[in-house]
C-alpha positions as CSV (number, residue, x, y, z in Angstrom):
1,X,-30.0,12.9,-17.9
2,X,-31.3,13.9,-14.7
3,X,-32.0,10.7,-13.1
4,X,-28.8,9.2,-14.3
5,X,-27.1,12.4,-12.7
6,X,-29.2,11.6,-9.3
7,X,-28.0,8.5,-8.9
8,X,-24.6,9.2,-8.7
9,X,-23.5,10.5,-4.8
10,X,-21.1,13.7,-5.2
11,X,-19.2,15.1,-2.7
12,X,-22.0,17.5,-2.0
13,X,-24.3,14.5,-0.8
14,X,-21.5,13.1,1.3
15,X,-20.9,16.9,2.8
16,X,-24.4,16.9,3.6
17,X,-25.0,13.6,4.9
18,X,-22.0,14.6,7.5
19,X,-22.9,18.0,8.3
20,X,-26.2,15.6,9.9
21,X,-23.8,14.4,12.1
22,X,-21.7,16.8,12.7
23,X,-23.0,16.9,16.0
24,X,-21.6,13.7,17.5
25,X,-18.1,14.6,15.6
26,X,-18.0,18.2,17.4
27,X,-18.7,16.4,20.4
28,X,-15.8,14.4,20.4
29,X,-13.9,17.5,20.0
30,X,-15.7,19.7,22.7
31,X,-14.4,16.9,25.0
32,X,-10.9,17.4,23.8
33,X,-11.3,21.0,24.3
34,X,-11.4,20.3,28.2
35,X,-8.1,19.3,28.5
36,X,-6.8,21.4,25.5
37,X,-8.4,24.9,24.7
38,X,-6.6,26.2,21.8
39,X,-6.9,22.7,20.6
40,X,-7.2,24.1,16.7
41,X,-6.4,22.2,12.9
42,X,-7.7,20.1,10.4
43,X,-8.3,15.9,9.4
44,X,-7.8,14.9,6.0
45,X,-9.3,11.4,5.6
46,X,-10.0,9.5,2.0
47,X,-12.5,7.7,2.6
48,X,-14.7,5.0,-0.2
49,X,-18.8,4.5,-0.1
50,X,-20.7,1.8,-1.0
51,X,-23.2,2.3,-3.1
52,X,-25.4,0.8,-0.1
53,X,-23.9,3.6,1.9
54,X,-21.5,2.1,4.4
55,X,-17.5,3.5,3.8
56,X,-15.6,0.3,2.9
57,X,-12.2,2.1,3.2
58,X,-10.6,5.0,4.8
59,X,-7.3,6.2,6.1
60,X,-6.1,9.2,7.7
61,X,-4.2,11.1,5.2
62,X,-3.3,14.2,7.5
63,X,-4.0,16.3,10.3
64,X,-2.3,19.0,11.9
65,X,-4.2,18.0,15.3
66,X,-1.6,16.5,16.9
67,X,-4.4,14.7,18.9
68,X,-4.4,11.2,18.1
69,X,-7.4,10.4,20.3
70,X,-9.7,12.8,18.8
71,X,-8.2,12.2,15.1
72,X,-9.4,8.5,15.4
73,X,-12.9,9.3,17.1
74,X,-13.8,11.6,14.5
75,X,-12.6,9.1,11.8
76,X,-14.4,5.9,13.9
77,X,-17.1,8.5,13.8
78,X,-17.5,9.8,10.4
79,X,-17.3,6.0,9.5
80,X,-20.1,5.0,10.8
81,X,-22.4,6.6,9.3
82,X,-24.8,5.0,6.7
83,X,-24.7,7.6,4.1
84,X,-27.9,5.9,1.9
85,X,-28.1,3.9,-0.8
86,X,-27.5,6.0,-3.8
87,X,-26.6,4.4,-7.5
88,X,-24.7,1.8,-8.2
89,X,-20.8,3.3,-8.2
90,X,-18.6,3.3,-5.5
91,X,-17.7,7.0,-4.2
92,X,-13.8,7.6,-3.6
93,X,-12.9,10.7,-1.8
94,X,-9.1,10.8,-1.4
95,X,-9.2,14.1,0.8
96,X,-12.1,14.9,3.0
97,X,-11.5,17.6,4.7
98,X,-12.8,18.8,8.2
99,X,-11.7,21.8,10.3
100,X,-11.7,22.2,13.7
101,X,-11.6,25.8,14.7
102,X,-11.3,26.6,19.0
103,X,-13.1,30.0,20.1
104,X,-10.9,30.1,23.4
105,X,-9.0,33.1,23.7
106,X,-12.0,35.1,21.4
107,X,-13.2,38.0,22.7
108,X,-16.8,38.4,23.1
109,X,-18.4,41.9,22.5
C-alpha cells in the first residue's frame, strides 16, 4: 500500500515542489513592491500536472491583487516549473492558493 500511495503526487508534493521556487515567485513580487509598498493579497490559480510533471492547464481563479502584471508573472512562473515525474494520474488542483503578505509600514523593534 505504500508504494501505490507514493506514486500518487498530493497537494503536499506540489506545496513542496513550489515552496523550491518560491524564490523567483517572491521575486516578482519584491519588484512590484517598488512601485507599490502595501502591495498586499492573495492568487487563487487551478492548475493540472502531468504525470511527467509539466502543468497542462491552469487559470486564474481569483486574486484580490489588483496587479495584473504580477498576477500573470507568478502564474507564467509557477507554470513553469517541472514538478517530477510522479505516477501515472493527472493532478487537478482547482484552488492553489498563494499569499502575498507586504512588511511596509511594520514596525521593527
Amino acid at each position: 500500500m505504500a508504494a501505490k500511495s507514493a506514486a500518487v503526487r498530493t497537494k503536499d508534493d506540489v506545496r513542496r515542489v513550489i515552496d523550491i521556487h518560491k524564490g523567483g515567485i517572491f521575486a516578482l513580487y519584491n519588484r512590484a513592491l517598488r512601485d507599490q509598498p502595501y502591495l498586499k493579497g492573495k492568487i487563487v490559480l487551478s492548475m493540472t500536472i502531468a504525470p511527467e510533471g509539466n502543468v497542462t492547464k491552469r487559470a486564474l481563479v481569483s486574486s484580490t491583487l489588483h496587479h495584473a502584471e504580477l498576477e500573470k508573472g507568478v502564474v507564467e512562473r509557477i507554470c513553469s516549473i517541472d514538478f517530477g515525474a510522479k505516477g501515472s494520474k493527472v493532478y487537478f488542483d482547482p484552488a492553489y492558493e498563494m499569499s502575498f503578505i507586504s512588511t511596509a509600514g511594520l514596525r521593527k523593534e
